[in-house]
N, C-alpha and C positions, 0 to 999 in steps of 0.2 A: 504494500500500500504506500503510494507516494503521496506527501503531503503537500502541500501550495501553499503559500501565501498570496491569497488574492482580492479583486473587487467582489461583492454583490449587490446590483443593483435595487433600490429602492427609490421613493420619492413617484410622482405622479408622470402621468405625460407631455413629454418638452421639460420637466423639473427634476432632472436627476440628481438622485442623492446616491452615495456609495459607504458602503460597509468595508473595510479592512478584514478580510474573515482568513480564521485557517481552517481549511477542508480538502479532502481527498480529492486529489485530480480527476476521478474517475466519475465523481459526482456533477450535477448539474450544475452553472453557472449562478441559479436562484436558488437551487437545492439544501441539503441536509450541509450542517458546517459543524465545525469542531467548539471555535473559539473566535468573540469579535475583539480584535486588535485595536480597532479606530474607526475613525469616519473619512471618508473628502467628499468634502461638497465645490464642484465646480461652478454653481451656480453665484456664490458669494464673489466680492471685489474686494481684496484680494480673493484669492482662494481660500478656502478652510482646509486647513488638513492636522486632525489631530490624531495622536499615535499613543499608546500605552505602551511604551519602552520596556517597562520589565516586562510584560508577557510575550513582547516580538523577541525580544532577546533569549525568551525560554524558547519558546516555539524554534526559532532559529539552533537554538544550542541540540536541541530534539530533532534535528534536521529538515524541518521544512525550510523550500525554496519559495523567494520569493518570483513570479510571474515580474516581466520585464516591464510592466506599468506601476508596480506596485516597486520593483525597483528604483523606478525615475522617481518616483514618491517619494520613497525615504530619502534618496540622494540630494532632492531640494529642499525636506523641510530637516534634513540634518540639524541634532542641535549646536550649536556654534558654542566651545567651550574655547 
């Protein structure tokens, strides 16, 4: 069983909202998930993008991969120490 770190989509039509979830690659894109990591919301100015650090950071140490969007994600809201 491979694990993902990825989006799931919420929010209405034309008003996407997104979920940071981790769930089995093999599952459905709105399907059954593990654990929610964060949000992004692209609809806000700036963006919204919040993350729960210690849980990405377990989930990651337990070997889920992040999806290369969910990549780009953490890469720009990095926190600047």
């Amino acid at each position: 069983m491979a694990v993902r770190i990825r989006l799931t989509r919420m929010g209405r039509k034309k008003q996407p909202f997104y979920r940071i979830v981790v769930a089995d690659s093999e599952c459905k894109r709105d399907g059954k998930f593990l654990d929610i990591v964060g949000t992004y919301d692209p609809m806000q100015e700036p963006v919204a993008v919040t993350i729960n650090n210690d849980k990405l950071q377990d989930w990651i140490g337990k070997g889920a991969l992040p999806t290369t969007t969910v990549k780009s994600l953490l890469k720009k809201n990095a926190p600047t120490a």
